[in-house]
N, C-alpha and C positions, 0 to 999 in steps of 0.2 A: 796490246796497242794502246797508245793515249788516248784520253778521250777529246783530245784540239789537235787541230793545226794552224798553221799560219800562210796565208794568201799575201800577194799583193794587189793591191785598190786604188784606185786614189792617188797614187804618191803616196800611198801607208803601206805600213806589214799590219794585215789585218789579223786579230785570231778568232778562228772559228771554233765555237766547240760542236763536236758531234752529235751530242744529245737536243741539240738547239736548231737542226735542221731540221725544216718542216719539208722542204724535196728543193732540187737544184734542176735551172729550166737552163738549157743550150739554147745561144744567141749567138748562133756562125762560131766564131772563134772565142766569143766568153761565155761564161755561163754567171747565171742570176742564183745567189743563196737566199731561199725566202727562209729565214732565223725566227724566232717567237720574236723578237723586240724588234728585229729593222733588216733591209733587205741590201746583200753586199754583191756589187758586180766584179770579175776579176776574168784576166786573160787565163784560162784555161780549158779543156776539153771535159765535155762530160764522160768519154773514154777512158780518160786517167783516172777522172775520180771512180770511175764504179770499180778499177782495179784498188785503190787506196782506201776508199770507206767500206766496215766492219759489211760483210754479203750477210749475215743474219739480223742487219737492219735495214740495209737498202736492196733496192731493187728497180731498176730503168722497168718503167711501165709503158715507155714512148721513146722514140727515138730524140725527143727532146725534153725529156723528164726523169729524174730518178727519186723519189719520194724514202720517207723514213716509213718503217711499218709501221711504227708506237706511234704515230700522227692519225693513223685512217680512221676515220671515224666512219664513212661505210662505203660500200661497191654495191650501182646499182647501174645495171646494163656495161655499157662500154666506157662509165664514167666513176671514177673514184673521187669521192669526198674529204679532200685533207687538210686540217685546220680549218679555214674559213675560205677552203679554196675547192673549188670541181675543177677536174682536172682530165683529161682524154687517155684510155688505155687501146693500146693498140688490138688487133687483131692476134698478131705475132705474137705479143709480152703475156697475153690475157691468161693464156694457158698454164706458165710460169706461175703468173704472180698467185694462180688458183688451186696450183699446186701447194704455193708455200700458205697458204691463206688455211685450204682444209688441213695441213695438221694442227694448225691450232683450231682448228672447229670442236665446239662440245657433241 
């Protein structure tokens, strides 16, 4: 898989790259890309993307959120730590996201 795609925004064709995702929040019909450098809005489903971005980076931790793993800096209670963001894990997602978390546990 590439590591970018291309969005529309704006009146632009945006490119995102993959690695530059810190998590993507759903806003009804678009979704918000919070990127290390600037944050881009675009009409799309957070359903698509969790089908098209790499599943051994991302992971919907909310029904309006889908974070990079290589961002978490840490899980504490029902809230995740990503970049310079706290962010809400569901009830539902928690078990998931704790599963892929302990194989990488030392």
């Amino acid at each position: 898989m590439d590591n970018y795609f291309f969005i529309k925004s704006d009146y632009k064709i945006q490119k995102i790259i993959i690695d530059e995702i810190i998590y993507i929040e759903s806003m009804g019909d678009y979704v918000r890309f919070y990127l290390e450098n600037k944050r881009v809005v675009a009409l799309l489903s957070l359903s698509k993307l969790i089908e098209l971005l790499p599943n051994e980076k991302f992971i919907q931790i909310h029904r309006s959120y889908i974070i990079n793993f290589e961002k978490i800096n840490f899980i504490q209670n029902n809230i995740i730590s990503i970049g310079q963001y706290q962010l809400p894990i569901s009830k539902s997602r928690k078990k998931e996201l704790m599963e892929i978390i302990d194989l990488k546990m030392l």
